[in-house]
C-alpha positions as CSV (number, residue, x, y, z in Angstrom):
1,X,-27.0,22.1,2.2
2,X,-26.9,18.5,1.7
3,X,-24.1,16.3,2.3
4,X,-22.4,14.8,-0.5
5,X,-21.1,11.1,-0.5
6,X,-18.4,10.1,-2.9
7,X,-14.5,9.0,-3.0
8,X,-12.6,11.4,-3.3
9,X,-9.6,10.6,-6.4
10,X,-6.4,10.4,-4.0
11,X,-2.9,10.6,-5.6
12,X,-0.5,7.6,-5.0
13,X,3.4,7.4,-5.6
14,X,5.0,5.1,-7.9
15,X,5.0,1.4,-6.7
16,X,8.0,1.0,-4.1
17,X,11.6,0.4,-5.3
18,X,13.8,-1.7,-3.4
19,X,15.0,1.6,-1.9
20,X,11.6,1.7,-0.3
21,X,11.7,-1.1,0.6
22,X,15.3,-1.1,2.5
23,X,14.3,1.9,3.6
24,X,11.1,0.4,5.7
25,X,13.5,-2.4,6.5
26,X,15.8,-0.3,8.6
27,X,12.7,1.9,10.1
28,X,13.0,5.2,8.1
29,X,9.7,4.5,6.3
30,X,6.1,3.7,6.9
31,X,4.1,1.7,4.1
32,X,0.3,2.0,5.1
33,X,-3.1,1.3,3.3
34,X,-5.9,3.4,4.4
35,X,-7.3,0.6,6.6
36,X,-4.2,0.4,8.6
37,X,-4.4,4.3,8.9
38,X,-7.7,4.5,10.4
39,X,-7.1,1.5,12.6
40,X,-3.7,2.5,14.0
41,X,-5.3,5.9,14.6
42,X,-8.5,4.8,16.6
43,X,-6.3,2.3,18.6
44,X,-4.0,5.4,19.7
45,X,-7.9,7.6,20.5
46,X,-8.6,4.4,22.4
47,X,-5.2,3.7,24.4
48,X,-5.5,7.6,24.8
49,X,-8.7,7.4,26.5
50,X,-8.3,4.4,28.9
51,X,-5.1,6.4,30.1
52,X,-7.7,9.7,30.7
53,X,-5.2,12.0,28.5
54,X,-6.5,15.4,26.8
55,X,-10.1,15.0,25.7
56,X,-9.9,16.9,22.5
57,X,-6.6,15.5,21.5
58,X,-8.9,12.1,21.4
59,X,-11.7,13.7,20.0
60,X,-10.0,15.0,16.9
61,X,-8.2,12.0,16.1
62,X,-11.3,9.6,16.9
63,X,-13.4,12.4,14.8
64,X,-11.4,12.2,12.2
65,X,-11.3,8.5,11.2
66,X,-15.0,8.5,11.9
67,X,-15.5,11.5,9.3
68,X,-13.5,9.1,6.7
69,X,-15.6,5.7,7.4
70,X,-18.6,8.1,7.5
71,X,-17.6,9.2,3.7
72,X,-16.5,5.4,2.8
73,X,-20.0,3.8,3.5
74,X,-22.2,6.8,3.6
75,X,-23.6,6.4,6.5
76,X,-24.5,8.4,9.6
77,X,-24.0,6.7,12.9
78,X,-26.7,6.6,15.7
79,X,-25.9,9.2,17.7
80,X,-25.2,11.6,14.5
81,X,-28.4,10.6,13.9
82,X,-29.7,12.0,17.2
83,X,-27.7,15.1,17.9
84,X,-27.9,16.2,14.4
85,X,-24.7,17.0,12.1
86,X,-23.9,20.8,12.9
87,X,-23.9,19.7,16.8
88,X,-21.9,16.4,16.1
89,X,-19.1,18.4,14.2
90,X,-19.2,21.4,16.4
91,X,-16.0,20.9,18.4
92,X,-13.9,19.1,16.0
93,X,-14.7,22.1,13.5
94,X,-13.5,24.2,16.5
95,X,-10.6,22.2,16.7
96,X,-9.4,21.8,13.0
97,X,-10.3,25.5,11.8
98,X,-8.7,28.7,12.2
99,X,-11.2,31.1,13.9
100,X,-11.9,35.0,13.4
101,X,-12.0,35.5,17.7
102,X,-9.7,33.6,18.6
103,X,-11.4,34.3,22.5
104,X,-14.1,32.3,21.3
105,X,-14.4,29.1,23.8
106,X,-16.5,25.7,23.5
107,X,-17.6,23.7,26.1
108,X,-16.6,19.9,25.3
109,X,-18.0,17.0,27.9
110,X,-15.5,14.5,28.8
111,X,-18.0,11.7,29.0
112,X,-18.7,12.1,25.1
113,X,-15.9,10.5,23.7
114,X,-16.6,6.9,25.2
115,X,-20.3,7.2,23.1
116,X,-18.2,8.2,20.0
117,X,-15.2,6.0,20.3
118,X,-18.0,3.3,20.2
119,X,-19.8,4.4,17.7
120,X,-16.1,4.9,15.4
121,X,-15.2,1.2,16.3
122,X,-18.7,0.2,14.9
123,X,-17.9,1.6,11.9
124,X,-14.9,0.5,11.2
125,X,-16.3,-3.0,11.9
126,X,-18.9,-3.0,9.7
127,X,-16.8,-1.6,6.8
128,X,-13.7,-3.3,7.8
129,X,-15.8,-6.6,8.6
130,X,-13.0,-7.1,11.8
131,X,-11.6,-5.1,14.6
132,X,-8.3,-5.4,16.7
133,X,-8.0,-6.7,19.9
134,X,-7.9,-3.3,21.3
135,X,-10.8,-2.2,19.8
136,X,-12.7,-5.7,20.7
137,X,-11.8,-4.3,24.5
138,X,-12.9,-1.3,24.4
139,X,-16.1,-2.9,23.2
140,X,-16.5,-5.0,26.2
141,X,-15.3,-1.8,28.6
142,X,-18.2,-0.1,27.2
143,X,-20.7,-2.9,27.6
144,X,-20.1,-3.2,31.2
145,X,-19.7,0.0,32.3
146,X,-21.8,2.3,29.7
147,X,-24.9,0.7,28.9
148,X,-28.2,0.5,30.9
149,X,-28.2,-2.7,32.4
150,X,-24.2,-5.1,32.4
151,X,-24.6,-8.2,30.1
152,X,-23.8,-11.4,31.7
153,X,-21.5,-13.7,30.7
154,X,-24.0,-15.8,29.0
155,X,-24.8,-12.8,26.9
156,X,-21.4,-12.4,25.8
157,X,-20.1,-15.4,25.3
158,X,-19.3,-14.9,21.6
159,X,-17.7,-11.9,22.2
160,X,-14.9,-13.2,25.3
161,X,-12.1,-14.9,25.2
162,X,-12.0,-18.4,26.0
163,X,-12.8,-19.6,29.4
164,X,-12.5,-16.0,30.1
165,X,-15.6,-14.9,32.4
166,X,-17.4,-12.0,32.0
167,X,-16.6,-11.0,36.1
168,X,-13.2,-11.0,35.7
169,X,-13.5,-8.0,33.6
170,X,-15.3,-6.3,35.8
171,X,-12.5,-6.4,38.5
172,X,-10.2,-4.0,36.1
173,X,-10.6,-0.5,36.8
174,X,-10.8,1.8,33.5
175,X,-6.7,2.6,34.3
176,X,-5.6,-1.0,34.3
177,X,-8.2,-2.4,32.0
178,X,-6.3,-2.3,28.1
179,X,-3.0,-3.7,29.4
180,X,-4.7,-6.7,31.6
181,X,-7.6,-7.5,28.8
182,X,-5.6,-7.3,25.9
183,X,-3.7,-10.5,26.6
184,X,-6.7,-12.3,26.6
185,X,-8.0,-10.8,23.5
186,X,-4.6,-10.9,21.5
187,X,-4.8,-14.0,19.4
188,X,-8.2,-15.3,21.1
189,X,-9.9,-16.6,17.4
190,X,-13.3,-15.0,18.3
191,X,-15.1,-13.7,15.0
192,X,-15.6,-10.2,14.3
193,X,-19.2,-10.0,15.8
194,X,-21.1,-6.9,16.4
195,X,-21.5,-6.1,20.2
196,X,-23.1,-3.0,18.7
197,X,-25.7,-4.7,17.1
198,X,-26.0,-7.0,20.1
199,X,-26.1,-4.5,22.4
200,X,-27.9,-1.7,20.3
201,X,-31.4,-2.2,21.8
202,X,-30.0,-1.0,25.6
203,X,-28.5,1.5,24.7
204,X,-30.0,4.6,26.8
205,X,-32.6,6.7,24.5
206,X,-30.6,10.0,25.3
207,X,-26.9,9.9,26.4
208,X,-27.0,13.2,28.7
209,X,-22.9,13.1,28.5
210,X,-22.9,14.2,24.7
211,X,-25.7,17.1,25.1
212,X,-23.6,20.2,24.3
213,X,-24.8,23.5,24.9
């Protein structure tokens, strides 16, 4: 069965009253727009991640927001592509539905949710047309440490802060690296460029880390 594209009609309150709006004032209420939503939540799948916490918990929040760009530009991602839908969706199916055999057990590698926490910021870049510094250092974790051959400083230049070389990243281990880099990145003026599409042409043909059984 085909997948079907479309935006789904979404109810929406009445415009806020000034009770709202004292009411966000004093910290008993969230206003959001989707955007915010999706990038609040792939910032928490990324913070999550540098910090090594629980795998699926940052699989199904990272799955999700991709699921909802995936809807809002229909679009499948590279490695979508690859792996094919029912074995890109396996786990966070698993995850989000209520199963007959409740003995029934997955086997999830930890190494995929870099691939797909970088395919997720792509999206959201390329629909959003900008990222947050914490996505944009993610990016550049990802570049160094992830893909086939490092990129030198030269080669991203657009993509750095300021003055900032490219080795000074490289002396942050994956622990340390958000809290160090995103001082740099916070405020830093550089467009929203693609390192995906940059980068897209060394990326390895088959990442072995996402192969699920």
């Amino acid at each position: 069965m085909g997948k079907k594209h479309g935006r789904k009609t979404v109810k929406i309150g009445p415009p806020a009253s000034p009770e709202d709006f004292a009411a966000e004032a004093a910290g008993k209420a969230i206003r959001f727009s989707q955007r915010d939503t999706l990038a609040h939540m792939l910032e928490t799948a990324i913070e999550l991640w540098f910090k090594d916490s629980d795998p699926l918990s940052i699989h199904l929040i990272r799955e999700a927001v991709y699921r909802c760009l995936d809807d809002l530009r229909a679009e499948m991602g590279i490695i979508r592509s690859k792996v094919g839908h029912d074995q890109f969706t396996l786990v966070y199916d698993y995850l989000r539905h209520a199963w007959a055999n409740r003995d029934a057990e997955l086997l999830f590698p930890r190494g995929a949710n870099r691939w797909l926490l970088f395919e997720a910021v792509n999206s959201f870049e390329k629909y959003f047309r900008n990222i947050s510094p914490t996505m944009r250092a993610f990016q550049i974790y990802f570049a160094l440490h992830c893909f086939d051959r490092p990129p030198t400083s030269a080669e991203l230049l657009e993509f750095l802060p300021e003055k900032v070389p490219v080795e000074t990243f490289l002396n942050w281990s994956r622990a340390e690296f958000l809290d160090k880099a995103l001082p740099l990145f916070a405020g830093a003026g550089r467009p929203a460029s693609s390192l995906w599409a940059f980068r897209k042409a060394h990326l390895p043909k088959s990442p072995r880390e996402f192969e699920l059984p």
